[in-house]
C-alpha positions in Angstrom: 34.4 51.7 108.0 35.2 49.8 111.2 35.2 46.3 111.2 32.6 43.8 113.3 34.4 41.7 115.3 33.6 37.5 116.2 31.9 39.0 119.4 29.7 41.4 118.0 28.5 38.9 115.3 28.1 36.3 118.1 26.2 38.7 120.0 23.8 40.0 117.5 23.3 36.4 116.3 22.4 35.5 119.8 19.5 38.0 119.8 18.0 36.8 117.3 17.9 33.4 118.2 14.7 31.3 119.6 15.0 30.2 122.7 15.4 26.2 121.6 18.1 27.3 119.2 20.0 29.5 122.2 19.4 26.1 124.3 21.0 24.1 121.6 23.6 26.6 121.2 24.3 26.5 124.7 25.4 23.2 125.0 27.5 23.1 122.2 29.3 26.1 123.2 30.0 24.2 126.7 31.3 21.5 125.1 33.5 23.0 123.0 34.9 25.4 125.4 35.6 22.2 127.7 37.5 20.6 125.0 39.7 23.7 124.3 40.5 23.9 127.8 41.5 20.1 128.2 43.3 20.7 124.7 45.0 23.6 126.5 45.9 21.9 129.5 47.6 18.7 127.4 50.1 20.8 125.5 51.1 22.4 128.7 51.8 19.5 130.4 53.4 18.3 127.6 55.8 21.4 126.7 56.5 21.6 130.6 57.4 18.0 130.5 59.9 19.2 126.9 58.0 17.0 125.0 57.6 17.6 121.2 53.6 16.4 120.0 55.7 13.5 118.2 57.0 12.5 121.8 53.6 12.5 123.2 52.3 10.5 120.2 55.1 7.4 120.5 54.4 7.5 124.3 50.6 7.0 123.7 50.5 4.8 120.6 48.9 7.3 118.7 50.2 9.9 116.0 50.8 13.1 115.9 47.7 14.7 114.2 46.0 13.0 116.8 47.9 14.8 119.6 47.5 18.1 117.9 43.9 17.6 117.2 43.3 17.0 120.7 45.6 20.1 122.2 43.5 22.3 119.4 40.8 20.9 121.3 38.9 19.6 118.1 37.7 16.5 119.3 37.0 16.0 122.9 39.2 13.4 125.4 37.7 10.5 126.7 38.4 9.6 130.0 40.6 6.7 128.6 42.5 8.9 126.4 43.1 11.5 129.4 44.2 8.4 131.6 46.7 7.7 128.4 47.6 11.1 128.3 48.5 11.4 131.8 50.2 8.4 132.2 52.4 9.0 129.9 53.4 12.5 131.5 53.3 10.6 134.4 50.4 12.9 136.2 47.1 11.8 137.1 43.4 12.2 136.5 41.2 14.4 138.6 37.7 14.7 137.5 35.4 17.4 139.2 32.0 17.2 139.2 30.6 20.6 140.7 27.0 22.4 140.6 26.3 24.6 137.9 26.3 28.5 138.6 
């Protein structure tokens, strides 16, 4: 018996969704997949700069469950804590804004 995969489920749950729900669904995906990506693009920086999540923490004046909840992308950044973030990796903030596709 093979197994279903997270895709498949996701997929077949998708069918069967109303099209409020899939709108709904939609934008909660987006975010989430933004705040993975920022999460992803923190720890990074952060292990290119041979920082430890404890580092990043003292640098910030925050702690290091913070730090990791942000690089696991469960919460997402506000544009203070990216400016806090950046500074202390001494990079900088570029924000994008770009038409949908």
């Amino acid at each position: 018996m093979a197994r279903t995969t997270l895709n498949e489920i996701k997929t077949r749950r998708l069918e069967q969704m109303a099209a409020s729900e899939r709108a709904a669904f939609d934008v909660t995906y987006s975010a989430t997949k933004l705040a993975l990506e920022v999460g992803e693009q923190f720890r990074n920086a952060r292990e290119t700069a041979g920082l430890t999540q404890r580092d990043l923490a003292s640098l910030m004046g925050t702690s290091q469950a913070a730090i990791a909840r942000l690089e696991a992308g469960g919460v997402g950044a506000t544009l203070t804590t990216l400016q806090k973030v950046a500074t202390a990796l001494q990079l900088k903030v570029e924000v994008l804004l770009r038409p949908a596709s």
